[in-house]
N, C-alpha and C positions, 0 to 999 in steps of 0.2 A: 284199464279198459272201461271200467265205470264212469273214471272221469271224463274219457273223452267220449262217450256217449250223453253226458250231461253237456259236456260243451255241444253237441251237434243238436241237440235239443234248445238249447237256450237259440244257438245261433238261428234257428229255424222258427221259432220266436218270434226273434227278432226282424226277419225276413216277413214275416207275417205281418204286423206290427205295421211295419214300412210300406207295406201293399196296403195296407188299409188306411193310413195316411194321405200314400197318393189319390185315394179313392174320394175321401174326404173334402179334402183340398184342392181337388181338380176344377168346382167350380169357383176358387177365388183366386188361383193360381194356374200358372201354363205347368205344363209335363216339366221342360226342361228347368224352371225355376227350383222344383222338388226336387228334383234330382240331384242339382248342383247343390244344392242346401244338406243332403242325405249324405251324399259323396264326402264332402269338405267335414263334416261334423261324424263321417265317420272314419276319416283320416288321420281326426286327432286321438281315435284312440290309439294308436300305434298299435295295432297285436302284431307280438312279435313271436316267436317260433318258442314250444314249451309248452305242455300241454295245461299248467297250473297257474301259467300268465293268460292263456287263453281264456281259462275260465275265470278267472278274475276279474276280463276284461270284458265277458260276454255277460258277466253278472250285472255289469253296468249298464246293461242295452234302456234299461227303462230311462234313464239318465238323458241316454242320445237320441232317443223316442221324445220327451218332456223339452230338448233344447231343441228338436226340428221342428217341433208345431209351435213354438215360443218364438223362433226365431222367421218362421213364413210369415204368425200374426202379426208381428212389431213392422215387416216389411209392407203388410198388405194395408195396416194402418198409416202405416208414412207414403202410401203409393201415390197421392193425389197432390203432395207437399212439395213444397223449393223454399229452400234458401237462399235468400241474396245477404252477403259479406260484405263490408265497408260503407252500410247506410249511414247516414247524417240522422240521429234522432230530430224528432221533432222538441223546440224550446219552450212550447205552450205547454203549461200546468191544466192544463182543461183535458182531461178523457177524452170528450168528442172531436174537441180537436185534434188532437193527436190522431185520433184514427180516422180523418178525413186527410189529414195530410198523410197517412202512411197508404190510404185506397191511392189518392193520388201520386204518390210516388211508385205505386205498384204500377199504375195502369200506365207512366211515365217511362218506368222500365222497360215493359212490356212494348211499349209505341215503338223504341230504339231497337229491338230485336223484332221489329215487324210484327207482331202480333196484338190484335186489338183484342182486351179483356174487358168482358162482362162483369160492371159490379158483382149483378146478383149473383155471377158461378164465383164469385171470393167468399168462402165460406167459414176464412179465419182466416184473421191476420195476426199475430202476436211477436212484442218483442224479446230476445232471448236476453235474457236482464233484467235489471231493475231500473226503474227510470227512477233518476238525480234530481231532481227539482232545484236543486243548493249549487250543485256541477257549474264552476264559471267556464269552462269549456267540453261542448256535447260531442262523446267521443262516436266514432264511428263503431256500429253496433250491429248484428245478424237480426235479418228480420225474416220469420218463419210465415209462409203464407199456402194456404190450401185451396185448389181449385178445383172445383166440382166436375170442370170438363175435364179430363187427360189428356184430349189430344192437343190442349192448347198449352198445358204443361209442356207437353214433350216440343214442342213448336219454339217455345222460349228458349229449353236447355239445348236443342238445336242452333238456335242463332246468338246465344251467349255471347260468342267472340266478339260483336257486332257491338255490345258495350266498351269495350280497348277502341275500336271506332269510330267512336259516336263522338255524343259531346263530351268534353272535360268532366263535367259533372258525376260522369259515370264509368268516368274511365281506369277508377280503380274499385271499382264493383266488381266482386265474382259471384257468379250463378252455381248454387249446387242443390243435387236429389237433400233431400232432407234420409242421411242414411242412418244405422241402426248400427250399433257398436261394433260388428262385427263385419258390417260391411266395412266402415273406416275403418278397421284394422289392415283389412285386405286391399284398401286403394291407400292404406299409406305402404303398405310392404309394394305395391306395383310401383309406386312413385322412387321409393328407395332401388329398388330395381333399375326403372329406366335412369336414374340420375348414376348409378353405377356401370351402365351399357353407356350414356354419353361421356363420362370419363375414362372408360376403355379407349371409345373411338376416337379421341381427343389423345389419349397417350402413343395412339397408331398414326397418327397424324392425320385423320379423318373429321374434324373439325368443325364441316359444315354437315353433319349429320345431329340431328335433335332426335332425342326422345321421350314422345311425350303419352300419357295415359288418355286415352279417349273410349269413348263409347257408350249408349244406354248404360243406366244404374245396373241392368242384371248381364249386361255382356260386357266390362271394362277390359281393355287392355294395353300393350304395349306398343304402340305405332313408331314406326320409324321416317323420321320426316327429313328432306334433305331442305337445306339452307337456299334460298333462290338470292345470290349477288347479284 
């Protein structure tokens, strides 16, 4: 009886804890982003039925408290960020040059997904690497870039596909949120998902069905796309 009065205390705690989190966090974050962040980080504890695994598992709450504010801040600091995949480094050994050709190749991206970018809102450009100087061929390379607006971020990762369209030059560019470990965990298990939903439907003789992951960085999911012959 003790223990599990210690468990409904802790758990209440815990409950506690989470309300004043949301409370926190509510002006750098929406309701539902908390939620879904609280929910998921408190599904891996698995409490399972026993009243001596419960408290073992409620004793960890500070644990799951420390990885939900950890993990809202690493998100709220990449909120402004995109990656683009398969750049062309620049072959100038000059610093400034290099980052006049990478302003320009952003705002070159950007032109092809319809959106005109303002130098001054690029408030970092960096590339994920080391730059070669000696490299007798510049491999293609992720270029991390932060923009001051958001609504012209979200504008780009909207008309992304419009890169596979465009010109050659950039037609094996991909656009991504700049995400936080834990979200790539989670958009690599949906991608293994859908690639195991299109070989179901391909074993059913269903063929011209795709499946593909789409969606805002904090709403992704599984879409089912049919094939147009």
């Amino acid at each position: 009886m003790e223990i599990e009065t210690r468990c409904n205390a802790m758990m209440q705690k815990l409950e506690d804890r989470i309300l004043k989190i949301e409370e926190e966090l509510a002006n750098i974050c929406s309701k539902d982003e908390v939620l879904e962040v609280i929910q998921k980080e408190i599904s891996n504890i698995n409490i399972v039925e026993g009243t001596e695994t419960k408290v073992y598992q409620t004793e960890n709450a500070p644990k799951l408290v420390t990885s939900v504010i950890s993990e809202l801040s690493e998100r709220k600091s990449r909120e402004n960020n995109i990656v683009f995949y398969g750049i062309h480094e620049s072959e100038s050994a000059d610093t400034l040059e290099r980052k006049s050709h990478d302003i320009e190749l952003v705002k070159e991206l950007a032109q092809v997904c319809e959106v005109t970018v303002d130098t001054k809102n690029l408030h970092k450009i960096i590339i994920i690497g080391k730059f070669d100087k000696d490299s007798i061929e510049k491999p293609k390379i992720p270029l991390l870039i932060t923009i001051d607006d958001l609504d012209t971020k979200r504008k780009i990762l909207r008309n992304a596909t419009k890169l596979r369209d465009g010109h050659d030059k950039f037609r094996e560019v991909a656009i991504s949120h700049d995400m936080t470990k834990t979200e790539r965990m989670e958009e690599k298990q949906l991608r293994e998902e859908a690639n195991a939903l299109a070989e179901q439907a391909k074993t059913q003789g269903q063929g011209n069905l795709q499946f593909k992951v789409r969606g805002p960085p904090w709403a992704r999911k599984i879409m089912k796309l049919k094939i147009q012959k």
